[in-house]
DOVEXPA-778629 format. One record per residue (C-alpha): residue number from 1; x, y, z. Coordinates in nm, 2 decimals, padded with zeros to 4 digits, m for minus. Example, Ala and Ser with C-alpha at 12.3 -4.5 7.8 and 13.67 -1.06 7.14 Angstrom:
# residues 2
<drentor fipa="1" xx="01.23" yy="m00.45" zz="00.78"/>
<drentor fipa="2" xx="01.37" yy="m00.11" zz="00.71"/>
//
This chain:
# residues 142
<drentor fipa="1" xx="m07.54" yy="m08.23" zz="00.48"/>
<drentor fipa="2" xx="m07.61" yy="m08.62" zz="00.46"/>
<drentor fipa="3" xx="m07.72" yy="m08.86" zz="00.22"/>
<drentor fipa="4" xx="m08.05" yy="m08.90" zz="00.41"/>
<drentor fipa="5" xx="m08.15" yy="m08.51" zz="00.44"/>
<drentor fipa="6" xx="m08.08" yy="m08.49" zz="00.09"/>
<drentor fipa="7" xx="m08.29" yy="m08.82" zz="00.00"/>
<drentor fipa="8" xx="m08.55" yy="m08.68" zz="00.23"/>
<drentor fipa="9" xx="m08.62" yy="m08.34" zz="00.03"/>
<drentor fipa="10" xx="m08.64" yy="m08.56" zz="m00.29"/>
<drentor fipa="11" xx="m08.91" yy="m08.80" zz="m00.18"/>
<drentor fipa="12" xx="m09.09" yy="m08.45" zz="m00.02"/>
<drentor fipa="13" xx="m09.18" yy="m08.38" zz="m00.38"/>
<drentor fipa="14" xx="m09.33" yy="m08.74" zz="m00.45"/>
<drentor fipa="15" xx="m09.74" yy="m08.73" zz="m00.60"/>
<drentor fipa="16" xx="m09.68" yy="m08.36" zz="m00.67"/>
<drentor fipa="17" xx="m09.86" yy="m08.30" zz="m00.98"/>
<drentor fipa="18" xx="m09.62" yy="m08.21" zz="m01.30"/>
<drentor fipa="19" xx="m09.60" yy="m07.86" zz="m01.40"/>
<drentor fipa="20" xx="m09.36" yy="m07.75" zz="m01.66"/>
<drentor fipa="21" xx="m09.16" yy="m07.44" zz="m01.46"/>
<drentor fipa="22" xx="m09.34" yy="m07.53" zz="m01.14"/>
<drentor fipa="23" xx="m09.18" yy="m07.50" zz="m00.81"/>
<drentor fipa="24" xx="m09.38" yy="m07.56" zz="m00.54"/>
<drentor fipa="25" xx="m09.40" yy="m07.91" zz="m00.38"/>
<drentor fipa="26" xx="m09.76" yy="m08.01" zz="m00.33"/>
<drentor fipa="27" xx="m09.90" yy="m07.73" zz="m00.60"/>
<drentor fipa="28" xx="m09.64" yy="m07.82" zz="m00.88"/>
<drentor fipa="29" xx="m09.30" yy="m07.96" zz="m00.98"/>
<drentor fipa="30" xx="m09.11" yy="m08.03" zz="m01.35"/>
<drentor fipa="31" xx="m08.78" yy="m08.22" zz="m01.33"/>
<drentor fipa="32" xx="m08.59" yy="m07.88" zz="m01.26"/>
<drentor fipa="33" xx="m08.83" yy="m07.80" zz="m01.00"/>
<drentor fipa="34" xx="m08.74" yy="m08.13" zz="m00.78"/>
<drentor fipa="35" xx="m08.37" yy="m08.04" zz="m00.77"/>
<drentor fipa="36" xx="m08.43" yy="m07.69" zz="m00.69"/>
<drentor fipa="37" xx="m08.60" yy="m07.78" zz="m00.40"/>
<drentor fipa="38" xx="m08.35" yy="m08.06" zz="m00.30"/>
<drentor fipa="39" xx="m08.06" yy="m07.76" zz="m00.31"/>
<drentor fipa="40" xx="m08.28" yy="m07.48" zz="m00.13"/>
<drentor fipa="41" xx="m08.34" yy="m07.76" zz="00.13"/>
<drentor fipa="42" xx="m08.02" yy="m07.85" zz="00.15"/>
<drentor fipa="43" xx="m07.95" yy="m07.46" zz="00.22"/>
<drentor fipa="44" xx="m07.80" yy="m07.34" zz="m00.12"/>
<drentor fipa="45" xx="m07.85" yy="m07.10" zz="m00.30"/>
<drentor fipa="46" xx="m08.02" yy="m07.16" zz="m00.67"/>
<drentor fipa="47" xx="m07.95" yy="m07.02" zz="m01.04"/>
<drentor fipa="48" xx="m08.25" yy="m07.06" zz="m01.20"/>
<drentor fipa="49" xx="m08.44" yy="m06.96" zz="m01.50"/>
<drentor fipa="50" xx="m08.72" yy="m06.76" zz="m01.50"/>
<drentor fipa="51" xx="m08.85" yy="m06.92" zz="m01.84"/>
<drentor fipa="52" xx="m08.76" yy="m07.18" zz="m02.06"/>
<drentor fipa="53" xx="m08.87" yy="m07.40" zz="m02.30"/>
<drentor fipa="54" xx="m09.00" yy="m07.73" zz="m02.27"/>
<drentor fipa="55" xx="m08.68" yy="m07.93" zz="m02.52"/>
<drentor fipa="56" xx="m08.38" yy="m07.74" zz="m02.35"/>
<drentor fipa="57" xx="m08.14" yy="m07.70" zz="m02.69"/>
<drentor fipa="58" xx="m07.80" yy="m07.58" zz="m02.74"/>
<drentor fipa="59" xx="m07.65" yy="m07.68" zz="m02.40"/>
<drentor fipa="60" xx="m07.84" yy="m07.45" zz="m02.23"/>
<drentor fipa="61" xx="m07.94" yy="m07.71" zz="m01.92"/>
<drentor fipa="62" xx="m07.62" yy="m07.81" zz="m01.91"/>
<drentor fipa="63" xx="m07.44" yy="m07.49" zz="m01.93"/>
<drentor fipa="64" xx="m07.73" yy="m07.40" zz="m01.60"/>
<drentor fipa="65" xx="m07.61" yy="m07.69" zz="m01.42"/>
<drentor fipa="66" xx="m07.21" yy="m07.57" zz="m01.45"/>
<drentor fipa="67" xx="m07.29" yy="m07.23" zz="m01.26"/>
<drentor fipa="68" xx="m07.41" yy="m07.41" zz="m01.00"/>
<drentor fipa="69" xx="m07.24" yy="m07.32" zz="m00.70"/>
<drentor fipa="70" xx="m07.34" yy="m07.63" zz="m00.50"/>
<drentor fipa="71" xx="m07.27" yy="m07.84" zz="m00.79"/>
<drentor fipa="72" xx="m06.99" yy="m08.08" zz="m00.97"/>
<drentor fipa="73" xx="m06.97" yy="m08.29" zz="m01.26"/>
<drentor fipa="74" xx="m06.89" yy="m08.61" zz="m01.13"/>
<drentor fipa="75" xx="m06.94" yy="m08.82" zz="m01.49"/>
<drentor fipa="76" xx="m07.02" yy="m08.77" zz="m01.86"/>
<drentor fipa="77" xx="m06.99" yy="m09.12" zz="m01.96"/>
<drentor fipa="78" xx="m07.29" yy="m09.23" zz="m02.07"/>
<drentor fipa="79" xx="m07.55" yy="m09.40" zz="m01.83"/>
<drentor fipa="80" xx="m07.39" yy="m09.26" zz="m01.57"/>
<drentor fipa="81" xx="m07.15" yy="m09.52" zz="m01.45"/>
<drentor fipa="82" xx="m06.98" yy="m09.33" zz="m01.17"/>
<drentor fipa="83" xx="m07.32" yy="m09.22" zz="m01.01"/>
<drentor fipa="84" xx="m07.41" yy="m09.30" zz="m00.66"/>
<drentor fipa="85" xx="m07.71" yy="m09.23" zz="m00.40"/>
<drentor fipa="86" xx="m07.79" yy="m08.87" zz="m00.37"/>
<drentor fipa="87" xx="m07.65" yy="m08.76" zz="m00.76"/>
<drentor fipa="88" xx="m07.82" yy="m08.56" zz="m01.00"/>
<drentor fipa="89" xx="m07.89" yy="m08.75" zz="m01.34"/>
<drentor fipa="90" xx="m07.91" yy="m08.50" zz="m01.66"/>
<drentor fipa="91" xx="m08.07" yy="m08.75" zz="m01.95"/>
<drentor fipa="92" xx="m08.14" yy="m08.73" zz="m02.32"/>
<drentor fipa="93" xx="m08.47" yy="m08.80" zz="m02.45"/>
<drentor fipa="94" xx="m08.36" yy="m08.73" zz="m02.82"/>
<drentor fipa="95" xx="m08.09" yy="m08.47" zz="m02.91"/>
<drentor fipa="96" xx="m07.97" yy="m08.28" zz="m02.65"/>
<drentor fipa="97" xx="m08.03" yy="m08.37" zz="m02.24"/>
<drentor fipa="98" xx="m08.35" yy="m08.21" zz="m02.13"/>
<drentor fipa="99" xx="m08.43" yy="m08.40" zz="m01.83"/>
<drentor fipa="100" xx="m08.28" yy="m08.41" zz="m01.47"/>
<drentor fipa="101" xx="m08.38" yy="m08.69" zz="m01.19"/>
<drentor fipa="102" xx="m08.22" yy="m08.78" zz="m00.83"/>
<drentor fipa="103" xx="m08.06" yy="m09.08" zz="m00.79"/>
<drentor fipa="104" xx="m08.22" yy="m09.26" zz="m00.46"/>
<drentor fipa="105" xx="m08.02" yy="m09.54" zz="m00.44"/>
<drentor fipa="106" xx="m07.80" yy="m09.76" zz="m00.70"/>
<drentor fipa="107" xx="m08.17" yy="m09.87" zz="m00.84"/>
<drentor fipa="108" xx="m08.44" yy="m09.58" zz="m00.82"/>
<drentor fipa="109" xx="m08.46" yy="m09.22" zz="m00.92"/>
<drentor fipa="110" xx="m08.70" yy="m08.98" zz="m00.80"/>
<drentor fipa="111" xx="m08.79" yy="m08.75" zz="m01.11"/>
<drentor fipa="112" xx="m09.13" yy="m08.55" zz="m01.23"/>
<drentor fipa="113" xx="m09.23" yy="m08.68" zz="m01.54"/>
<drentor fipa="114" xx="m09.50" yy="m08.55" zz="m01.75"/>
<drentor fipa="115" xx="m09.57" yy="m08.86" zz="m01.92"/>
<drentor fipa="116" xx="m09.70" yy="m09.01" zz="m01.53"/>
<drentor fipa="117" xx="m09.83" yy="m08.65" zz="m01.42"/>
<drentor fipa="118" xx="m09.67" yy="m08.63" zz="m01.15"/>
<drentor fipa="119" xx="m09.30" yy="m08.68" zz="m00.93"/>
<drentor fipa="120" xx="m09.24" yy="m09.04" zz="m00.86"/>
<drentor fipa="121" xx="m08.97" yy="m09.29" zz="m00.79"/>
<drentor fipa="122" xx="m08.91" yy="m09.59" zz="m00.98"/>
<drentor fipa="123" xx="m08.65" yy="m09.84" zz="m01.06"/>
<drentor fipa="124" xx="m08.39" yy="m09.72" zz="m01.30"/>
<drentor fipa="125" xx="m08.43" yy="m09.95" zz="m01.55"/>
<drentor fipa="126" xx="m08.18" yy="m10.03" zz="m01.81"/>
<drentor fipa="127" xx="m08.39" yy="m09.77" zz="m02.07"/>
<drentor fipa="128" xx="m08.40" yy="m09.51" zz="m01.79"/>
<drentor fipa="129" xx="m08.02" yy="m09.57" zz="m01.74"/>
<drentor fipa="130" xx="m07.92" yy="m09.50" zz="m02.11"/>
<drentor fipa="131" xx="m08.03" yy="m09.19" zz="m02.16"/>
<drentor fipa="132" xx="m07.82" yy="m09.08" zz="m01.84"/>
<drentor fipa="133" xx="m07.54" yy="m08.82" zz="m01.99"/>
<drentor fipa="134" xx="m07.40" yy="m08.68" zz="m01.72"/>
<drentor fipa="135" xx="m07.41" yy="m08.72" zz="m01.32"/>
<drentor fipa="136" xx="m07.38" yy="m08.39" zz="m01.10"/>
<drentor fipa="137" xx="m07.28" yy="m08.44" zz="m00.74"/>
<drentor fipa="138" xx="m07.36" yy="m08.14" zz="m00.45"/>
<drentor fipa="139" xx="m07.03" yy="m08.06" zz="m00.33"/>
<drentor fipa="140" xx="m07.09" yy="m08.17" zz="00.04"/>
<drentor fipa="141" xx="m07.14" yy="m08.52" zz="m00.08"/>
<drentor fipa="142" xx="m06.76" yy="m08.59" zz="m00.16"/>
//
């Protein structure tokens, strides 16, 4: 796997409209949607929820993204100071993380947001960077 295949399934979601639980590119995507289809892409195989909430609470996105196969922790310092191109962010809004985002390079994230409508990719601003609570790394990317 390289940094640019990965990179490339993220930006494949871009201007898909935001649908809490969706997973199709082009119909549908939330946050958890756009790194699902960065890992199927990539050629792993997914854990993922059937339903959930809209405020994940009690460590349950976190506790999804530990039995991740493809996955690592790589950081839980806050804003995500060990993160590099290709990572996944998990971010707090307000009490616990609820939001997950690629990092596209050391500046820009690639994320659906509900609050825009749809996936983008935007600078990672010094706001965006502070909610950053952990950074997950897909295994290949050592």
């Amino acid at each position: 796997m390289t940094l640019d295949k990965l990179l490339t399934a993220a930006r494949q979601c871009l201007g898909t409209p935001f649908r809490h639980q969706g997973r199709l590119v082009g119909v549908g995507l939330d946050c958890a949607g756009v790194a699902v289809h960065v890992a199927t892409q990539l050629g792993h195989e997914v854990i993922d929820l059937p339903a959930y909430g809209r405020t994940p609470a009690h460590g349950q996105l976190e506790a999804l993204l530990e039995a991740q196969p493809c996955l690592r922790l790589i950081d839980d310092l806050p804003c995500g100071a060990k993160a590099r191109p290709g990572d996944l962010l998990l971010m707090r809004f307000a009490s616990d993380p609820q939001h997950l985002a690629i990092l596209t390079d050391q500046q820009t994230i690639v994320h659906a947001y509900e609050s825009v409508g749809a996936c983008c990719e935007h600078r990672l601003s010094p706001t965006w960077a502070s909610r950053i609570v952990r950074v997950y790394r897909f295994r290949e990317m050592t």
